[in-house]
mmCIF file of the N, C-alpha and C atoms, coordinates in Angstrom:
data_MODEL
# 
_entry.id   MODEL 
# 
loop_
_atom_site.group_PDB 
_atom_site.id 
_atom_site.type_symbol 
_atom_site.label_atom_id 
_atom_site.label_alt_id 
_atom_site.label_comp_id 
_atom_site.label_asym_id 
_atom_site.label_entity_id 
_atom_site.label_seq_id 
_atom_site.pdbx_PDB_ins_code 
_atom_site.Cartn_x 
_atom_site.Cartn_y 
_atom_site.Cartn_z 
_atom_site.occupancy 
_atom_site.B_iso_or_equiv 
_atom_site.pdbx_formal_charge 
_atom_site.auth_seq_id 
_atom_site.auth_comp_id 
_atom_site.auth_asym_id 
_atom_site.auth_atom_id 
_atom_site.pdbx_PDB_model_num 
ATOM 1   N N  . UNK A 1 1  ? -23.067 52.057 -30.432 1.00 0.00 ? 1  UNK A N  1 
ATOM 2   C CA . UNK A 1 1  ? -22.941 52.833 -29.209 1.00 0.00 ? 1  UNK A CA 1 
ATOM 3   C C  . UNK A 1 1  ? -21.536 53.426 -29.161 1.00 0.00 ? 1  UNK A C  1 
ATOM 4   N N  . UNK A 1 2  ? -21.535 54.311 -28.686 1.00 0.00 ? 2  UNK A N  1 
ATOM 5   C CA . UNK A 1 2  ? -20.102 55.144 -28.588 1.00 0.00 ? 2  UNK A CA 1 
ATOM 6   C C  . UNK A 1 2  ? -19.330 54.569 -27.722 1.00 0.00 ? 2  UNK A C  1 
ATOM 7   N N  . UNK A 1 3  ? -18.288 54.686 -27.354 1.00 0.00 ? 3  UNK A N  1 
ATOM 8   C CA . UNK A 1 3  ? -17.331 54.538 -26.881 1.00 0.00 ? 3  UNK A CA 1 
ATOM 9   C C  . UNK A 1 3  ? -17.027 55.118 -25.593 1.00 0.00 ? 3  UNK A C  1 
ATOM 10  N N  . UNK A 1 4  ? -16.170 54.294 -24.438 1.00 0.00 ? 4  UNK A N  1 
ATOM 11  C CA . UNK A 1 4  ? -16.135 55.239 -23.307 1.00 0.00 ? 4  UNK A CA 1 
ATOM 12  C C  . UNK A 1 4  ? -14.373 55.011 -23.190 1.00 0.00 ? 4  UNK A C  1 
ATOM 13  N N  . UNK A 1 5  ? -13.888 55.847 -22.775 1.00 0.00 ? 5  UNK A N  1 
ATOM 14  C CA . UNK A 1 5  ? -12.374 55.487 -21.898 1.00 0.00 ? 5  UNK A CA 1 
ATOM 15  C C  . UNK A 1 5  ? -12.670 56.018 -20.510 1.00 0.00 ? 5  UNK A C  1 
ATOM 16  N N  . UNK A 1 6  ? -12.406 54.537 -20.085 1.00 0.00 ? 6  UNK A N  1 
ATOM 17  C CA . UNK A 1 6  ? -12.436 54.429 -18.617 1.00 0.00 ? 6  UNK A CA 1 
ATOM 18  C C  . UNK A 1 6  ? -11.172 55.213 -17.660 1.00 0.00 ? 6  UNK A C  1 
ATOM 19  N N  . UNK A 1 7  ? -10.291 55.599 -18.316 1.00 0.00 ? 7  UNK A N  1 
ATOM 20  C CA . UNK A 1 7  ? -9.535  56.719 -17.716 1.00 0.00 ? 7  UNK A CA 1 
ATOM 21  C C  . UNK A 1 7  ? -9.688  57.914 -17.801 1.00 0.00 ? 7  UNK A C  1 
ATOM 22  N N  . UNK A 1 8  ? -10.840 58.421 -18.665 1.00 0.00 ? 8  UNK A N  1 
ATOM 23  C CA . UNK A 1 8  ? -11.056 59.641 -18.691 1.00 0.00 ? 8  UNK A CA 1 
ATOM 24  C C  . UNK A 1 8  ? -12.616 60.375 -18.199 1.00 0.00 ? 8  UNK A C  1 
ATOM 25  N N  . UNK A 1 9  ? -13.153 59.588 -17.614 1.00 0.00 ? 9  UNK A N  1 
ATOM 26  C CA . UNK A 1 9  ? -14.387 59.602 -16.956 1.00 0.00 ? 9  UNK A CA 1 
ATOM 27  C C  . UNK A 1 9  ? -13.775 59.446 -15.230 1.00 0.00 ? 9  UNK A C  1 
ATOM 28  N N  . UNK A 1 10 ? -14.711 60.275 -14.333 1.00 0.00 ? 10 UNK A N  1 
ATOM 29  C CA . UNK A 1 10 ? -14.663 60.187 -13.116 1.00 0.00 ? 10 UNK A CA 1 
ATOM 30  C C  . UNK A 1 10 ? -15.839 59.336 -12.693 1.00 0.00 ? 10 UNK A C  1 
ATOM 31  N N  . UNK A 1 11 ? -15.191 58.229 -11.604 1.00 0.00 ? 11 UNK A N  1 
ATOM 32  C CA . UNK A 1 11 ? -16.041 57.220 -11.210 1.00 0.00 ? 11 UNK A CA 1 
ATOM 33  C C  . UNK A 1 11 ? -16.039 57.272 -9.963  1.00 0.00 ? 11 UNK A C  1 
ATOM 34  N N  . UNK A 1 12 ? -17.252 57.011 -9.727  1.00 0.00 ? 12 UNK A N  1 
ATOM 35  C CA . UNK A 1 12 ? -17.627 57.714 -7.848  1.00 0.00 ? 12 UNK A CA 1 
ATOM 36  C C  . UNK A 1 12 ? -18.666 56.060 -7.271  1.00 0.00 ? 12 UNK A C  1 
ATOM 37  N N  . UNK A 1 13 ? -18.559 55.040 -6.426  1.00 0.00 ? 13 UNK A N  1 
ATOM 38  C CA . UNK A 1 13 ? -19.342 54.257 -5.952  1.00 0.00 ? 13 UNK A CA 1 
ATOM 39  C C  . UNK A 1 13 ? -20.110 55.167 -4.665  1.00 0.00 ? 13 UNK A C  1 
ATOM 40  N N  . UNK A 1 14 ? -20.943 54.408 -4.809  1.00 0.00 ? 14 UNK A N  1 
ATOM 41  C CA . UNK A 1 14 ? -22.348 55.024 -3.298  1.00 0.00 ? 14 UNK A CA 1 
ATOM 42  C C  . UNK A 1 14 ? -21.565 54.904 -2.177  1.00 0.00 ? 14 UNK A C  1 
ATOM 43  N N  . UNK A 1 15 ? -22.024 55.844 -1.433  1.00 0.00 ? 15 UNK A N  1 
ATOM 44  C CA . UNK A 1 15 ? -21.325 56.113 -0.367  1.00 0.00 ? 15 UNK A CA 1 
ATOM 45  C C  . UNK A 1 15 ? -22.412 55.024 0.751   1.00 0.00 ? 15 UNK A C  1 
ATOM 46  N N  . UNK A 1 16 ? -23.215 54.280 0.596   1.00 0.00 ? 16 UNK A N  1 
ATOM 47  C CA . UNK A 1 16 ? -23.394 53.355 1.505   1.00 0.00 ? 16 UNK A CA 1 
ATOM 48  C C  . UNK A 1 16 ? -22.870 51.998 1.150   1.00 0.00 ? 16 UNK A C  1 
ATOM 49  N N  . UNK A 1 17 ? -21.668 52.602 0.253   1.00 0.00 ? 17 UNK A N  1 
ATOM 50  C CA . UNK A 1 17 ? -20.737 51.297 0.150   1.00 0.00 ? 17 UNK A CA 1 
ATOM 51  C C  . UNK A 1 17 ? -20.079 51.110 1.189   1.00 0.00 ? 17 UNK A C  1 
ATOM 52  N N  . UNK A 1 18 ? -19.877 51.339 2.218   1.00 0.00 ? 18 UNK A N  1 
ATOM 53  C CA . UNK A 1 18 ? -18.511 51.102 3.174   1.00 0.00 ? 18 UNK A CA 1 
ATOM 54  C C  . UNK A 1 18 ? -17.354 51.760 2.711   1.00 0.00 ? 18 UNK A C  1 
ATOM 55  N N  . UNK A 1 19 ? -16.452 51.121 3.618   1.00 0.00 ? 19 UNK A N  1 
ATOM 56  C CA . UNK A 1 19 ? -14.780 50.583 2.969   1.00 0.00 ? 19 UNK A CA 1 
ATOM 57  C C  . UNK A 1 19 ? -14.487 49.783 2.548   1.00 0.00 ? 19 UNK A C  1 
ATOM 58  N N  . UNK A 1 20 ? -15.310 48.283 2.023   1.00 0.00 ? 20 UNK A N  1 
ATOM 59  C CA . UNK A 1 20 ? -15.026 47.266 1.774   1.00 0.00 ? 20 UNK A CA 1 
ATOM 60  C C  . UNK A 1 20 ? -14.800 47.532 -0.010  1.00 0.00 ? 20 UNK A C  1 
ATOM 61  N N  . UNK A 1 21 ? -14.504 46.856 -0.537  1.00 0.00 ? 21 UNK A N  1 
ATOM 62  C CA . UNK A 1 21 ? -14.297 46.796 -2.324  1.00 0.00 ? 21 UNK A CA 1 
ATOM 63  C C  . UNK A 1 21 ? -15.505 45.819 -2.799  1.00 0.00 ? 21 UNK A C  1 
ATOM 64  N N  . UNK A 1 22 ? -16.434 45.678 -2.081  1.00 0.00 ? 22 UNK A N  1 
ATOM 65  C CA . UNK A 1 22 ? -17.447 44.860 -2.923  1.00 0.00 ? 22 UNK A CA 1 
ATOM 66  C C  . UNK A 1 22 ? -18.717 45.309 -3.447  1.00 0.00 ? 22 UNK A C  1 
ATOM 67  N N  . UNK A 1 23 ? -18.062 46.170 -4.501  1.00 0.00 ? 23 UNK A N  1 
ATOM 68  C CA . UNK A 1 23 ? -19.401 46.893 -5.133  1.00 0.00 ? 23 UNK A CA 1 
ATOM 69  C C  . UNK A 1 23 ? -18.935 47.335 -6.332  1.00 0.00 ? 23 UNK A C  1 
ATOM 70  N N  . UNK A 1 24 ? -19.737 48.129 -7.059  1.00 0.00 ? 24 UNK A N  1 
ATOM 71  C CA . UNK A 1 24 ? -19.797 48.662 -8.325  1.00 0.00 ? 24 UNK A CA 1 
ATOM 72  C C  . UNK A 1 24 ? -19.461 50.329 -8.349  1.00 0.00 ? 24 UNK A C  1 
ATOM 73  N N  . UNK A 1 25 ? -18.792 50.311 -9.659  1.00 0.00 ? 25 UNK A N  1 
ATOM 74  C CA . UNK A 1 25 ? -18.497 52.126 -9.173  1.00 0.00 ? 25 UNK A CA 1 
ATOM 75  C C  . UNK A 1 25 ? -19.164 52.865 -10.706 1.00 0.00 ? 25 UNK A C  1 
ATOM 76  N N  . UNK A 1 26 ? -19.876 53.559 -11.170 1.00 0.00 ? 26 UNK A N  1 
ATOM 77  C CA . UNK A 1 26 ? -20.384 54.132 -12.029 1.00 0.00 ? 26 UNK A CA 1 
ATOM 78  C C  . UNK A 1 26 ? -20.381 55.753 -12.535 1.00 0.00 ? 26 UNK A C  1 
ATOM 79  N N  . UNK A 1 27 ? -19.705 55.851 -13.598 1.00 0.00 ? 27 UNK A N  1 
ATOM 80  C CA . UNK A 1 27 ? -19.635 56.810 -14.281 1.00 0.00 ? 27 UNK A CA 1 
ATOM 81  C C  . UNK A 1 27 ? -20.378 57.298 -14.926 1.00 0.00 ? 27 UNK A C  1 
ATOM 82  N N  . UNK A 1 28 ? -20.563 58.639 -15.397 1.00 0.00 ? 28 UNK A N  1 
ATOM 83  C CA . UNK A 1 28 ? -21.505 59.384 -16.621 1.00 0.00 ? 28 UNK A CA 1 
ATOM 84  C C  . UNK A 1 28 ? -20.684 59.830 -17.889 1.00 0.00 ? 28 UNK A C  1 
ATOM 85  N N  . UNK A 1 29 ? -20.791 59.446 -18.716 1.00 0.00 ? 29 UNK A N  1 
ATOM 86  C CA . UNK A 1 29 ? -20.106 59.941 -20.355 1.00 0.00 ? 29 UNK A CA 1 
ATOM 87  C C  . UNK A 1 29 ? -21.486 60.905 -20.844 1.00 0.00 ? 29 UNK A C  1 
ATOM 88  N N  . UNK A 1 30 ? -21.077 61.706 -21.398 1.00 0.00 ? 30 UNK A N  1 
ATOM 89  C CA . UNK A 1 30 ? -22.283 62.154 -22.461 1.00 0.00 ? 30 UNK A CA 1 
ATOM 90  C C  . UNK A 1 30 ? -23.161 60.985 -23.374 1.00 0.00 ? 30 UNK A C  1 
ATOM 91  N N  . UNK A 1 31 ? -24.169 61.220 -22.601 1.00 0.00 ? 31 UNK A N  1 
ATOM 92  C CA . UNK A 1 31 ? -25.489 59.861 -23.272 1.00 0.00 ? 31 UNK A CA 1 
ATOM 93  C C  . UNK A 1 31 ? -24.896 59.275 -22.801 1.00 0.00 ? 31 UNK A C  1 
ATOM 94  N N  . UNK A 1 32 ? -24.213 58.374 -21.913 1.00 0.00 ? 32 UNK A N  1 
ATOM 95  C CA . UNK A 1 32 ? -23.690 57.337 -21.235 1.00 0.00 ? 32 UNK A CA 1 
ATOM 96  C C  . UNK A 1 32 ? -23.528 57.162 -20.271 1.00 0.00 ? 32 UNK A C  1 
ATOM 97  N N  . UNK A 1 33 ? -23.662 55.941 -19.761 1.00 0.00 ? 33 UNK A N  1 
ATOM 98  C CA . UNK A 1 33 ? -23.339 55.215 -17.979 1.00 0.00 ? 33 UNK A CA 1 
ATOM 99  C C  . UNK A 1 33 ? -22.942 54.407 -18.161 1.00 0.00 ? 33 UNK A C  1 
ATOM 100 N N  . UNK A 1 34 ? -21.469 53.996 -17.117 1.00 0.00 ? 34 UNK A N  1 
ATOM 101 C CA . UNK A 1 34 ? -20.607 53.095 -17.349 1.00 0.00 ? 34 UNK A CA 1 
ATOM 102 C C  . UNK A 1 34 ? -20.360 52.307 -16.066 1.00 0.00 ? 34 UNK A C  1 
ATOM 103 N N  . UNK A 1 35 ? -20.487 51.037 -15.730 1.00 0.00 ? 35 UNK A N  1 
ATOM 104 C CA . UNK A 1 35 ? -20.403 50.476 -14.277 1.00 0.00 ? 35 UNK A CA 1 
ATOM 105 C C  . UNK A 1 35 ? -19.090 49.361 -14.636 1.00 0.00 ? 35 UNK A C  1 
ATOM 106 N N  . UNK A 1 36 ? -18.656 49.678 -13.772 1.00 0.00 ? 36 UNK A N  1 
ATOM 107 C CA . UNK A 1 36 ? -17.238 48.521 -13.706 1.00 0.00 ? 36 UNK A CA 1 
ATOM 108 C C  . UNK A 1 36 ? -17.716 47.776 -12.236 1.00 0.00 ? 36 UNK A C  1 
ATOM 109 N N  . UNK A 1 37 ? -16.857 46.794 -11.530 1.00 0.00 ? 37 UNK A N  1 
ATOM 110 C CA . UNK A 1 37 ? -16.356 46.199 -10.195 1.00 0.00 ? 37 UNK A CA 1 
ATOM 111 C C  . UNK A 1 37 ? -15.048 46.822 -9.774  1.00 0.00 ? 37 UNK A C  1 
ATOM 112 N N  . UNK A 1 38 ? -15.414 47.496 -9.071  1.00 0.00 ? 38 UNK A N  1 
ATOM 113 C CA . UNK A 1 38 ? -14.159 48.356 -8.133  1.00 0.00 ? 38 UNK A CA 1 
ATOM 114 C C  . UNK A 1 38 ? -13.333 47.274 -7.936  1.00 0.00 ? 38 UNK A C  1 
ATOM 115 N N  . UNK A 1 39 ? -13.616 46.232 -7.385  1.00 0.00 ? 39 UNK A N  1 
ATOM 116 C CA . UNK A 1 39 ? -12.407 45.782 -6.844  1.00 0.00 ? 39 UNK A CA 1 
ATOM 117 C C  . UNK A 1 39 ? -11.535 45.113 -8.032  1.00 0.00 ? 39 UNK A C  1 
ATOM 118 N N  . UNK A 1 40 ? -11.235 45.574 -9.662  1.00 0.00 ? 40 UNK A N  1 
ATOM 119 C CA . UNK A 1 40 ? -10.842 45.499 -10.839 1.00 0.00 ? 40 UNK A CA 1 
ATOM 120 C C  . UNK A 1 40 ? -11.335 46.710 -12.175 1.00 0.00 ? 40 UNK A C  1 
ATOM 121 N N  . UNK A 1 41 ? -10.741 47.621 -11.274 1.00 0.00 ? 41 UNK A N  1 
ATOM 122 C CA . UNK A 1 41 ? -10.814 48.757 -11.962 1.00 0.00 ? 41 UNK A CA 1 
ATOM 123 C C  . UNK A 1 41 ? -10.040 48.709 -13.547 1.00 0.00 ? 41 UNK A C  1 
ATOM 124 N N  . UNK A 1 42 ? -9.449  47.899 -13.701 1.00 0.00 ? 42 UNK A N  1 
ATOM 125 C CA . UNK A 1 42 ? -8.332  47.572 -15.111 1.00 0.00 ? 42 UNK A CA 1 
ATOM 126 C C  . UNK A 1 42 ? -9.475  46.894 -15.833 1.00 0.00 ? 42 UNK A C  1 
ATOM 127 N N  . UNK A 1 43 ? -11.023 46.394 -15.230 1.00 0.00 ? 43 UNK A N  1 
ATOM 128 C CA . UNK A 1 43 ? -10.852 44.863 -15.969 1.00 0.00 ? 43 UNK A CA 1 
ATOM 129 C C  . UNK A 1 43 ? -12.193 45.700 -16.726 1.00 0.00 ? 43 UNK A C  1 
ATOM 130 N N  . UNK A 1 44 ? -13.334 44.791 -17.173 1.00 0.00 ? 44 UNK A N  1 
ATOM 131 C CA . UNK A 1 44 ? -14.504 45.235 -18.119 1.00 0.00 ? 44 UNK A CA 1 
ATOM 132 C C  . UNK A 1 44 ? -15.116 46.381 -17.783 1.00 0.00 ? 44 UNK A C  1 
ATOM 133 N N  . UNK A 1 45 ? -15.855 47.053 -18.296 1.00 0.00 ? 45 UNK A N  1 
ATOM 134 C CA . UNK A 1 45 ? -16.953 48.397 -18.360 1.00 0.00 ? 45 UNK A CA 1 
ATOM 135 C C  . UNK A 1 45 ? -18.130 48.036 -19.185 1.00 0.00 ? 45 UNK A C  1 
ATOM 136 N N  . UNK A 1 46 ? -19.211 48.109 -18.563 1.00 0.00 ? 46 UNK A N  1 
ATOM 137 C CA . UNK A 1 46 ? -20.160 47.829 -19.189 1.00 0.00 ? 46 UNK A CA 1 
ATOM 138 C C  . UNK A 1 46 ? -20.702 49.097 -19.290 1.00 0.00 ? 46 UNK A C  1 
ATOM 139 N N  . UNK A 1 47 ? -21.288 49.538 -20.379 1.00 0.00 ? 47 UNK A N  1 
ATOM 140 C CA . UNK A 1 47 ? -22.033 51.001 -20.849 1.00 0.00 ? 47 UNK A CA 1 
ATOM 141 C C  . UNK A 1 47 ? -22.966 50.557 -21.458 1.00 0.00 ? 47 UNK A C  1 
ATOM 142 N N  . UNK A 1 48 ? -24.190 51.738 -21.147 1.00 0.00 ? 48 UNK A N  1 
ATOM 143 C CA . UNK A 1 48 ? -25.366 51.712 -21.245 1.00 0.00 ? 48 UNK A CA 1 
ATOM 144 C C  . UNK A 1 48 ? -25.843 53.075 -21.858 1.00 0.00 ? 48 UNK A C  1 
ATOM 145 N N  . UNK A 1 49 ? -26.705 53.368 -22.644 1.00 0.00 ? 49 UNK A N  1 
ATOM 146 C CA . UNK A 1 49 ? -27.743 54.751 -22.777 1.00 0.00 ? 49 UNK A CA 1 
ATOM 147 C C  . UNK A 1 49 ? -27.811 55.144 -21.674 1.00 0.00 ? 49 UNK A C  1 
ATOM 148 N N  . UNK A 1 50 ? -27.495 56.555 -21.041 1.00 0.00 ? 50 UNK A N  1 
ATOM 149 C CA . UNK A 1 50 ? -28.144 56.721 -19.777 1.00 0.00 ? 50 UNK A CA 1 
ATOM 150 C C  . UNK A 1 50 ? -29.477 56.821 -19.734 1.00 0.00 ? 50 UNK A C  1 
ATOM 151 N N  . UNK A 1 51 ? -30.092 57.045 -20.115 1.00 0.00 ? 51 UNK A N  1 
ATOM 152 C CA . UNK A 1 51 ? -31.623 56.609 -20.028 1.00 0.00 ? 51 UNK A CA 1 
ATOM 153 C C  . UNK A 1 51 ? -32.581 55.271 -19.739 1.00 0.00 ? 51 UNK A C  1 
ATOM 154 N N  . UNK A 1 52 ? -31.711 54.516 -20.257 1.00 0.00 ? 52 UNK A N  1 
ATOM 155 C CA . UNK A 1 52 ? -32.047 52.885 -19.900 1.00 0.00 ? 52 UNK A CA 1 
ATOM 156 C C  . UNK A 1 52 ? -30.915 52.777 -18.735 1.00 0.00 ? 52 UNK A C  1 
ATOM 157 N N  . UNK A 1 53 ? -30.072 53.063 -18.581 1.00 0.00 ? 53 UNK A N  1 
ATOM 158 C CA . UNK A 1 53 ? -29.271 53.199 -16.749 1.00 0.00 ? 53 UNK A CA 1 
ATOM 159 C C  . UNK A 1 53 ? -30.667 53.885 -16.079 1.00 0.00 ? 53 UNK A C  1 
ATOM 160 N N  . UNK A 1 54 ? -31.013 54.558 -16.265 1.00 0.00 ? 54 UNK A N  1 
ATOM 161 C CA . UNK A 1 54 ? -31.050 55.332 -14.887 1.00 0.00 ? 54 UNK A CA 1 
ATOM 162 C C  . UNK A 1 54 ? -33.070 54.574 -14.923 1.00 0.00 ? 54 UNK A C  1 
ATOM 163 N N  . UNK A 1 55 ? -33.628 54.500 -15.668 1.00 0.00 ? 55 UNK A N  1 
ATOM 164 C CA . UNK A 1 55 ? -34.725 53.550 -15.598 1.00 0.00 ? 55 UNK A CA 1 
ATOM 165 C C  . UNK A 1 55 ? -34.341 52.031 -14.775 1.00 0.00 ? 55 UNK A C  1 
ATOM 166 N N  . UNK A 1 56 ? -33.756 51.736 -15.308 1.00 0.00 ? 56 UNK A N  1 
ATOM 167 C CA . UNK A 1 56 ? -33.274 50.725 -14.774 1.00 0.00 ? 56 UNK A CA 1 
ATOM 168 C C  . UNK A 1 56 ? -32.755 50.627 -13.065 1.00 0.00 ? 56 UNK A C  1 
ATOM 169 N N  . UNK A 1 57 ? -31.798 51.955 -12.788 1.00 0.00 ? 57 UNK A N  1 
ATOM 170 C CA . UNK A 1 57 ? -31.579 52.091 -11.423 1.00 0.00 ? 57 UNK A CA 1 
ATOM 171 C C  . UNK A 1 57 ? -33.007 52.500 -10.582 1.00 0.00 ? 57 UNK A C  1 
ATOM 172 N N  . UNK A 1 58 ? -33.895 53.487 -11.451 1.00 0.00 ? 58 UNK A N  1 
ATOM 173 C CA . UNK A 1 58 ? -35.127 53.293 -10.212 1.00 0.00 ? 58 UNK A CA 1 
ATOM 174 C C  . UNK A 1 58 ? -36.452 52.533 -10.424 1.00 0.00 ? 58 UNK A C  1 
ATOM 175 N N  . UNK A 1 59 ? -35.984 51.303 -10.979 1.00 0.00 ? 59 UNK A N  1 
ATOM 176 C CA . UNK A 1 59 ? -36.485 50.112 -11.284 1.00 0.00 ? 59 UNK A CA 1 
ATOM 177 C C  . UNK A 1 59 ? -36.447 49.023 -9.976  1.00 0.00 ? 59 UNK A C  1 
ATOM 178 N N  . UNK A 1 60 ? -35.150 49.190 -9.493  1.00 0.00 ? 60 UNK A N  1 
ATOM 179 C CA . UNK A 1 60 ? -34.700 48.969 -9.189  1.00 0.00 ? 60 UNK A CA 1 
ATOM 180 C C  . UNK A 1 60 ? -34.888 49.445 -7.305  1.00 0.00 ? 60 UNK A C  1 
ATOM 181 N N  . UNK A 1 61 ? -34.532 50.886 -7.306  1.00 0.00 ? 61 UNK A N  1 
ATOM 182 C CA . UNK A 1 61 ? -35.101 51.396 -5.721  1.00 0.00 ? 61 UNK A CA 1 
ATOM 183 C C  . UNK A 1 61 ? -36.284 51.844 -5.661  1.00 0.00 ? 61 UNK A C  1 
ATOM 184 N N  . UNK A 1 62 ? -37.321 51.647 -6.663  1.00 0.00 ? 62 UNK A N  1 
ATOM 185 C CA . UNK A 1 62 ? -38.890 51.857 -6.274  1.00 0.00 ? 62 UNK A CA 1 
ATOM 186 C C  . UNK A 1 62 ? -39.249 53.359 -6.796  1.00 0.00 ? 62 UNK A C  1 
# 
């Protein structure tokens, strides 16, 4: 799987996140989706095929 740098991707969390920091914030790379924990933006990135992301996300909301 390719590679992502997490500083060079724009990462946007759902806006029915609140203001609080307890959620996930997710990026798009070419062929790629990348979800970190906002509230440790320095720390892991997990990446995925976007295709198995986004199955997975409406797996998920029906």
């Amino acid at each position: 799987m390719d590679a992502v740098d997490p500083l060079a991707i724009h990462w946007r969390k759902s806006s029915f996140s609140g203001t609080n920091a307890d959620c996930v914030e997710v990026a798009h790379a070419p062929k790629l989706a990348a979800v970190r924990d906002s509230k440790n933006p320095a720390g892991p990135v997990l990446v995925f095929p976007v295709v198995a992301f986004t199955e997975a996300v409406r797996s998920v909301i029906g």
